[in-house]
C-alpha positions in Angstrom: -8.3 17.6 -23.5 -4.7 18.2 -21.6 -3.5 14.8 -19.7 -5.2 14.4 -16.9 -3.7 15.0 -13.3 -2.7 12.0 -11.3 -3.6 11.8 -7.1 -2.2 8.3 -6.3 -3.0 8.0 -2.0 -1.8 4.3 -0.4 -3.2 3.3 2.7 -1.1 0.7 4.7 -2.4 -2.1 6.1 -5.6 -1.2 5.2 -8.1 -4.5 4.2 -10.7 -4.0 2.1 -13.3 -5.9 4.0 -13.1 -2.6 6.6 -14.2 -0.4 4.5 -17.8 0.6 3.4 -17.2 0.6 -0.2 -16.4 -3.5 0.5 -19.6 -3.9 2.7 -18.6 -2.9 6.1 -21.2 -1.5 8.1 -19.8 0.5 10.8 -16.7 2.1 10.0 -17.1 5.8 9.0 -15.8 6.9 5.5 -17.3 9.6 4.0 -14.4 10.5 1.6 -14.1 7.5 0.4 -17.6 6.5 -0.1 -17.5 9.4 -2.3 -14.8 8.3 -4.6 -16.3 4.7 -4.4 -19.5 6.2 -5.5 -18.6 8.1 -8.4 -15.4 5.6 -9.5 -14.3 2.1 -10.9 -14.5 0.1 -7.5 -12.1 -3.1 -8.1 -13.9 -5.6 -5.8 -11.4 -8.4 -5.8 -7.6 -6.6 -6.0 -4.8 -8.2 -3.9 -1.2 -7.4 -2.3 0.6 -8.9 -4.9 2.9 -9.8 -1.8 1.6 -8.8 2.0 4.2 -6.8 3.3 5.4 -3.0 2.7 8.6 -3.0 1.0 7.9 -5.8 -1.7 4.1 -4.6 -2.1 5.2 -0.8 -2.7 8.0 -2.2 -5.2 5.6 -3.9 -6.9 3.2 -0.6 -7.2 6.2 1.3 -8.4 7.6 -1.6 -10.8 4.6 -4.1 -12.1 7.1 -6.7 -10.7 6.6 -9.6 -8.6 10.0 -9.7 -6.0 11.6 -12.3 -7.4 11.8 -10.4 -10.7 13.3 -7.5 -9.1 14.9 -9.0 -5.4 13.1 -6.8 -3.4 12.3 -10.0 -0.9 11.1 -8.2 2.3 11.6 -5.1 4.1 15.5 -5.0 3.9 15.9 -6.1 0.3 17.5 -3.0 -2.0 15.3 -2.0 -4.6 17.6 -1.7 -7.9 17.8 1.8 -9.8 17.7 0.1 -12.9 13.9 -0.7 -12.8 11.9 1.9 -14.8 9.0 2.7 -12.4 5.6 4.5 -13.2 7.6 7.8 -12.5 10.0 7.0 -14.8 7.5 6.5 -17.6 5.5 9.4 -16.4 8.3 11.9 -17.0 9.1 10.7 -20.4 5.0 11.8 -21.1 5.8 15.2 -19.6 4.3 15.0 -16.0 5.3 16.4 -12.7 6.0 13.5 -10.3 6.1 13.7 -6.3 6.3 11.7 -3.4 5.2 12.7 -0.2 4.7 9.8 2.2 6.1 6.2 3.2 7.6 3.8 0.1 9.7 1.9 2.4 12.6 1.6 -0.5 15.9 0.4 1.0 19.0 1.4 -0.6 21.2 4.8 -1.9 18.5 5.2 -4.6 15.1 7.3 -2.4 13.9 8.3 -5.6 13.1 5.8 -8.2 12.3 8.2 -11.0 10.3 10.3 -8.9 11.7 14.1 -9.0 11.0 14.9 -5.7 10.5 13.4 -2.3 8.7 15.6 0.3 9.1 13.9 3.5 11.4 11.3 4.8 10.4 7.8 5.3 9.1 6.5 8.2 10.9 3.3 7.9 14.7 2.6 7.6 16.3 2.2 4.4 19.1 -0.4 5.8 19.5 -4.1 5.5 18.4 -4.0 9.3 14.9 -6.3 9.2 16.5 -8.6 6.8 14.8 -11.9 7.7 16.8 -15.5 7.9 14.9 -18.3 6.4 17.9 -20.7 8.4 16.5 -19.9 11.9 13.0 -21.5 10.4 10.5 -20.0 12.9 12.9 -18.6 15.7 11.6 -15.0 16.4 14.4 -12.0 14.9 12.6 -10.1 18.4 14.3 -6.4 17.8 12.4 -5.7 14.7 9.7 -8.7 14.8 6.0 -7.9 14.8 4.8 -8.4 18.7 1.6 -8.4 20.4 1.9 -4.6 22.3 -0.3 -3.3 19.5 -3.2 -5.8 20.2 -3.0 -5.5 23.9 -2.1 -1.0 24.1 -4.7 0.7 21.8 -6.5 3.6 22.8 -6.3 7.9 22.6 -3.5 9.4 21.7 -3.4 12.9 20.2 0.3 12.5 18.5 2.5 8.9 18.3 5.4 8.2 15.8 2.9 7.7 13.3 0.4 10.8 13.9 3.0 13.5 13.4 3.9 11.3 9.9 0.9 10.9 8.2 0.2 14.9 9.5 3.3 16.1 7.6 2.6 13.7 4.8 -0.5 15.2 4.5 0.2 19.1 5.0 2.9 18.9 2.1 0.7 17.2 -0.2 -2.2 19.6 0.2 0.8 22.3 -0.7 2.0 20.5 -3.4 -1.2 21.0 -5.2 -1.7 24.5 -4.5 1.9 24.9 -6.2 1.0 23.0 -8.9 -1.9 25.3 -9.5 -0.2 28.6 -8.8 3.6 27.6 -10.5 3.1 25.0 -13.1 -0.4 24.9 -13.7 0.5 23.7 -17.3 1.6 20.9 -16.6 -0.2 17.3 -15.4 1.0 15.9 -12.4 1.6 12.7 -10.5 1.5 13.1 -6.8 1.7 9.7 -4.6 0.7 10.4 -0.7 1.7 7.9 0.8 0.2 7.2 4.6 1.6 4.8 6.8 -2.2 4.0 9.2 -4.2 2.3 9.6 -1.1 0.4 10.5 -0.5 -0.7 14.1 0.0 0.4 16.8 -4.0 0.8 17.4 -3.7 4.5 19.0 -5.9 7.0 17.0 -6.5 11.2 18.2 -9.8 11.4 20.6 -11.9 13.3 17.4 -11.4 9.7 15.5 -11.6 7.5 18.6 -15.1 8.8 19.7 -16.7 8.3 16.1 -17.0 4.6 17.2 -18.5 3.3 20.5 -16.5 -0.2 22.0 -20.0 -2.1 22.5 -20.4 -1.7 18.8 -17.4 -2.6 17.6 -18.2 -5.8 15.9 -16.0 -8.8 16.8 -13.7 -11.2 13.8 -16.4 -13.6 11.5 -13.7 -16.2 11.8 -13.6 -17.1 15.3 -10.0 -17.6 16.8 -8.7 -20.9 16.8 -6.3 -22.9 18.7 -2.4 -22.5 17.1 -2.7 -26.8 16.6 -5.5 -26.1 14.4 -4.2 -23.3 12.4 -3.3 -23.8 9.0 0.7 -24.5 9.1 1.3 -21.3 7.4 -1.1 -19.7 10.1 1.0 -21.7 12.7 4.1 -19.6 11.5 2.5 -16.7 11.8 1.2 -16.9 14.9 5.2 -18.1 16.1 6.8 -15.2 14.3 4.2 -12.5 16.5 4.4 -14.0 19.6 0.9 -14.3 20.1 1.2 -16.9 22.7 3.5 -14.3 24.7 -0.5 -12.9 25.7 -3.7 -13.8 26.7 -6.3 -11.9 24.7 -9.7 -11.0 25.6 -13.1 -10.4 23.8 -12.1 -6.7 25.5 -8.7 -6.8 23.9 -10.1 -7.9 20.2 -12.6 -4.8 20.5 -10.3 -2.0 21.6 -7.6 -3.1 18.7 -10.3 -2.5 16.3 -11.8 0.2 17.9 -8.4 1.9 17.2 -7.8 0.3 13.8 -11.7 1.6 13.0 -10.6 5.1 14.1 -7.7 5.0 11.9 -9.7 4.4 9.2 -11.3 7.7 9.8 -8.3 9.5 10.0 -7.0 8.4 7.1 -10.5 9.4 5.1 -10.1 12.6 6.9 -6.6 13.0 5.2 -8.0 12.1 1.8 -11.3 14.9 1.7 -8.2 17.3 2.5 -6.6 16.3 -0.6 -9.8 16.5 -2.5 -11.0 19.8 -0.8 -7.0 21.0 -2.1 -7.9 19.7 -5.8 -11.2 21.4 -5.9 -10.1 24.5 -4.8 -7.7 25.1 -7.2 -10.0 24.1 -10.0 -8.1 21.1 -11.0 -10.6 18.1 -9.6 -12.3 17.7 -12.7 -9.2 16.6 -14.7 -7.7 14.9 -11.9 -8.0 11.0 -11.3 -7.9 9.9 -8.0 -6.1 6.2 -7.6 -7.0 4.9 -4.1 -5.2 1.4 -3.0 -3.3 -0.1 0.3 -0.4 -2.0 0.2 -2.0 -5.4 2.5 -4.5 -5.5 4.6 -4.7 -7.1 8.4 -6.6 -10.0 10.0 -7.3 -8.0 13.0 -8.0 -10.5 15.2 -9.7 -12.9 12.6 -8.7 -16.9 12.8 -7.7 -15.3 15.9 -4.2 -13.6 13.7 -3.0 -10.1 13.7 -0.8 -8.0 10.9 -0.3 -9.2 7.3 2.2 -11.8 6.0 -0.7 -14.4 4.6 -2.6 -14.9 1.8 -5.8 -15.3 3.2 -8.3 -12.7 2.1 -7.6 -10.2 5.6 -3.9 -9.6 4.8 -4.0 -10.1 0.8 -7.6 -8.4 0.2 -7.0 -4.4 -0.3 -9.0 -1.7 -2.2 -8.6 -0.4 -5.3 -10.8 2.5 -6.4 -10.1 4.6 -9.4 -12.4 8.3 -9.0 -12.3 10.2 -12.4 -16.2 11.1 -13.1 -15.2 13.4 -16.5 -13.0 10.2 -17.5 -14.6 7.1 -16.2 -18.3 5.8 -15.6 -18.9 4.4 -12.0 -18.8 0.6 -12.2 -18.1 -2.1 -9.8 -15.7 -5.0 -10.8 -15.4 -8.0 -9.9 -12.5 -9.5 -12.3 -9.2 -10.3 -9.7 -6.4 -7.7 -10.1 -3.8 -6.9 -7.9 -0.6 -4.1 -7.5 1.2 -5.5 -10.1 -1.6 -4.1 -12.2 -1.3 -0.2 -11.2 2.3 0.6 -13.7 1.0 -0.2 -17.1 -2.4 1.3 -16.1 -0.5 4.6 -15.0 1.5 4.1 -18.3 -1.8 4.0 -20.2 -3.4 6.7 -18.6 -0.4 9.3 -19.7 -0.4 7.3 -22.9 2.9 5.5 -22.5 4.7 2.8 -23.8 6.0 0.2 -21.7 9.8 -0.2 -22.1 10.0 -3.9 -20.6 7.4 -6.6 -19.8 5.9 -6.6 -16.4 3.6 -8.9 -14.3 0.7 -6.8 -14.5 -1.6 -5.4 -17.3 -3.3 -2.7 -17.8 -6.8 -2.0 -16.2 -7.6 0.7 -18.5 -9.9 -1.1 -20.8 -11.9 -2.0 -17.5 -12.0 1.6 -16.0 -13.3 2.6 -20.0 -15.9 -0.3 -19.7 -14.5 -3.4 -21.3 -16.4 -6.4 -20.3 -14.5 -8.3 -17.9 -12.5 -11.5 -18.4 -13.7 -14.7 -16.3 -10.6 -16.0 -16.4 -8.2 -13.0 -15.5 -5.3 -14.1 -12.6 -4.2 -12.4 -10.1 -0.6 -13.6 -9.1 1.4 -13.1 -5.7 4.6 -13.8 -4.5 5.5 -13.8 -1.2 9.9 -14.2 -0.1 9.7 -12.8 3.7 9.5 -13.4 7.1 6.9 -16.4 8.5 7.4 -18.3 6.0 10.6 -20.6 5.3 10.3 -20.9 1.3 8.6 -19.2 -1.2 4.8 -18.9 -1.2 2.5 -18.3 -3.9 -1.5 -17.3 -4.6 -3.3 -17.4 -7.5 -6.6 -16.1 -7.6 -9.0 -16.6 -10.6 -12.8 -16.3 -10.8 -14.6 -18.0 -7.6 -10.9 -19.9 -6.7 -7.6 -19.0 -4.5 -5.1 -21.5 -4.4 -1.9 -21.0 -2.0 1.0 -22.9 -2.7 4.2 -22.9 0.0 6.7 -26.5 -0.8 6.8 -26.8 3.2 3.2 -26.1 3.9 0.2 -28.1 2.4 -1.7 -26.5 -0.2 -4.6 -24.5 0.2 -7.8 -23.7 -2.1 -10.9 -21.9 -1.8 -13.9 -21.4 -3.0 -14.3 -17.5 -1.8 -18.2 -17.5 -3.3 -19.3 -20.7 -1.3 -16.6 -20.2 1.7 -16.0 -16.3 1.8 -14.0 -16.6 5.3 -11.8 -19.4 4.0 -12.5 -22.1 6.1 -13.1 -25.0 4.0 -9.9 -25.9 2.6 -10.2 -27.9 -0.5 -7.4 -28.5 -2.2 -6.9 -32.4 -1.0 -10.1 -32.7 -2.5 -11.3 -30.7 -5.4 -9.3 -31.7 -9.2 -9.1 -28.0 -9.6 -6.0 -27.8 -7.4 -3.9 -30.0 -9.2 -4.2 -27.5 -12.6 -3.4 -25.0 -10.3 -0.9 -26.5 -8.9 0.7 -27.3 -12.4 -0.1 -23.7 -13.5 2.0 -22.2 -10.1 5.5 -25.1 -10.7 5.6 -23.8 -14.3 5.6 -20.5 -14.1 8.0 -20.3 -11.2 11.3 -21.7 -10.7 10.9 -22.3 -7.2 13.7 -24.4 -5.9 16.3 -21.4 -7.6 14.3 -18.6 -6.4 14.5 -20.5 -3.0 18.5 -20.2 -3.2 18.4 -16.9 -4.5 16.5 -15.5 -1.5 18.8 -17.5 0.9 22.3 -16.0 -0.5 20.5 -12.6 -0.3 19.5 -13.0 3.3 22.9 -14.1 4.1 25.0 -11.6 1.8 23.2 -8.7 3.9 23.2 -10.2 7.4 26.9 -10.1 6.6 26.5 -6.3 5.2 24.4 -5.1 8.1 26.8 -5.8 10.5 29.9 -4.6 8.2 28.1 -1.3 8.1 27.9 -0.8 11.9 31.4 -1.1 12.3 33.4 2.6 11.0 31.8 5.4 9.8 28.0 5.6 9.2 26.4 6.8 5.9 22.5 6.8 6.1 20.2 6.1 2.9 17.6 7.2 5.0 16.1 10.1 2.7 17.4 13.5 3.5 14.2 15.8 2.3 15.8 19.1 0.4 13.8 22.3 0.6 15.5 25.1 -0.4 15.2 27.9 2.2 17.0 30.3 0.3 14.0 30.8 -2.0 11.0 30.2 -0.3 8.7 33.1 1.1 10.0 36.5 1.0 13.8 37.1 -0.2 15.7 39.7 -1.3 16.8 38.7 -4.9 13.2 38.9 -5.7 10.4 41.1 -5.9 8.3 41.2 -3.2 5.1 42.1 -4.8 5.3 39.8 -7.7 6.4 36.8 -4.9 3.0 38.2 -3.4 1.3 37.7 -6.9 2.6 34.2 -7.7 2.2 32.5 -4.7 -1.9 33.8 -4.4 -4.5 31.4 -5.6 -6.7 32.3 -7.5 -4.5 35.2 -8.4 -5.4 39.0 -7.7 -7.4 41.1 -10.2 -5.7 42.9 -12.5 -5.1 46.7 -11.3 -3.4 47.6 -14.7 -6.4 50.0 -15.5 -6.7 51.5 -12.4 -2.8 53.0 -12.1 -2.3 57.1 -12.8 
């Protein structure tokens, strides 16, 4: 059999615990169900670190940030990190982009041979947070609360007309696989930036969901004093006591964030309507994942940034029914995970060691490992030093040197509200596990001179003449459609799928 195809779609901000494939009862995913039905569900994959630009690094790399510097949104990704495109190419495959990676720097590529859109983010040292300001709000480029408190209809926003094109080149992109290159496998990431805040979603989605049912957090909010200190950051760095916010408020946002859902499960059949019509489903695998999730009103927290399972919990769903038996797992994985399995799947080598390992025994069946860690890393804005998660059979432990630790039994305490780790001798191994593997104090300075060297850069760059790295799409006018250095009637002929019979016979 030829390598099989690749469809890699991301979600952002998209937690697993809103979808029906991860129990949720109301939210409308038809699309999804279907891959989840027929594919590898990963029950228990995580944001290696929950926030865009350091998650989607990690997808790209296998790397946890401080292995690569990619901190938070304004931290340059380095060319000379082989990604899964990278490895991909070397196995003879197509690779494209169409959608958000949020990569800052010259390099808008990263192995990947084209790019299809621009990103929806910028590509500057611009959101670059300062660890010296502790929990003084950066308020130009800060998360507020005008998502929360302004959800509702809107039939096109900044993000509508994104995911839209995102999604309309994609679908293209596989018809020209079929009709130009249908010898060769492919690797196409679309990449969508919703559910993501703000909370506005097109009437069609909207009305799929009713307010009165919209259900309402499991973890009730809870006064900031009471928070978790992390949480207390959090809750600081959005400005959540800017607002009061109703029961009303809590529905609406979700409402929106529910509708969004849809949207983007719309957006995927369309990719899988596109695969099946040009024959190639059947030796395609469909990767499904989000970057972070969002607490959406939970603990009474919005948006990512945390460790606790809202923000850090994502899908992962792997759809290939000619390659891979349906299963459910339940062994912890995370992002760091997706490069070697991509690597495997093409039958790769990997060139240099990465955080992750390959998931390909599991989506072929391999009985899972109880005690299989998943690691994260989080060196961004709302918190003030590093911060680490390790999860591992029924446990989570979250370590932060300025916060006290955290540990939960997610079996016995699924919402996270029992924190044990003053309590339970588990912790301390944990604890011992997390200071030896990281070198925290010099990964603490290391994120502090980077902060400060591009604070300094930033404002260096504003001053003269400006040169964008925001990602200039190329398309080719000049042989597109109908030209006149080429036929027209075989342009006609290649660009039909399936193609036109054969009139050879019939001619005079």
């Amino acid at each position: 059999m030829s390598k099989p195809n690749i469809l890699f779609i991301t979600a952002d901000q998209l937690a697993a615990q809103f979808l029906p494939a991860y129990g949720h009862k109301l939210v409308k995913t038809p699309n999804l169900d279907r891959l989840a039905k027929s594919g590898v569900v990963f029950e228990n994959a995580y944001s290696s670190s929950p926030l865009c630009a350091p998650a989607r690094a990690t997808i790209m790399n296998g790397l946890l940030p401080s292995r690569t510097g990619v901190y938070d949104n304004a931290a340059e990704f380095p060319s000379a990190i082989p990604t899964w495109a990278h490895y991909l190419r070397m196995q003879g495959y197509k690779t494209c982009l169409s959608g958000k990676m949020h990569f800052v720097g010259p390099d808008q590529l990263h192995g990947l041979e084209e790019r299809l859109t621009t990103d929806i983010y910028p590509a500057d040292f611009g959101w670059t947070p300062d660890w010296r300001l502790k929990q003084e709000r950066i308020d130009w480029w800060y998360h507020n609360m005008t998502s929360v408190l302004q959800p509702g209809i809107a039939e096109i926003t900044n993000q509508l007309e994104y995911d839209d094109e995102v999604a309309f080149l994609a679908v293209r992109k596989i018809y020209d696989y079929a009709r130009y290159e249908p010898s060769k496998p492919f690797c196409l990431m679309a990449s969508f930036t919703h559910p993501h805040d703000p909370y506005a979603a097109r009437a069609k989605y909207w009305n799929l969901y009713r307010d009165e049912d919209i259900d309402l957090p499991r973890a009730p909010a809870t006064e900031r004093d009471k928070l978790d200190a992390h949480s207390q950051r959090l809750y600081d760095v959005s400005a959540m006591q800017d607002y009061t916010v109703t029961e009303a408020d809590i529905r609406a946002a979700r409402h929106g964030y529910y509708a969004n859902i849809s949207y983007i499960d719309d957006l995927v059949g369309q990719l899988l309507a596109a695969l099946e019509a040009t024959g190639q489903l059947d030796n395609t695998i469909v990767v499904f994942a989000s970057d972070h999730g969002d607490f959406l009103g939970e603990r009474g927290l919005w948006y990512k940034m945390s460790y606790l399972e809202p923000s850090a919990h994502i899908p992962m769903i792997v759809s290939a029914p000619k390659h891979f038996l349906a299963r459910r797992v339940k062994e912890p994985v995370s992002l760091t995970d997706i490069l070697p399995t991509l690597v495997d799947i093409a039958g790769g080598k990997l060139a240099r060691a990465v955080d992750g390992r390959s998931l390909y025994p599991l989506l072929t069946g391999a009985t899972e490992n109880s005690n299989a860690t998943a690691w994260g890393e989080y060196l961004a804005e709302g918190t003030v030093a590093p911060m680490y998660m390790l999860r591992r059979g029924p446990w989570k432990y979250i370590h932060c040197p300025t916060d006290p630790d955290q540990l939960f039994n997610l079996v016995d305490d699924p919402d996270e509200l029992i924190n044990l780790a003053a309590s339970h001798p588990i912790a301390f191994k944990f604890h011992s596990e997390v200071v030896a593997k990281f070198d925290i104090p010099k990964i603490n300075a290391a994120v502090l001179e980077s902060q400060q060297a591009r604070h300094m850069m930033f404002e260096a760059l504003k001053s003269g003449e400006h040169f964008p790295w925001d990602f200039q799409p190329l398309r080719d006018a000049s042989e597109q459609y109908t030209r006149n250095h080429m036929s027209v009637t075989d342009k006609d002929l290649q660009s039909r799928y399936p193609r036109a019979p054969d009139i050879a016979g019939k001619k005079k």
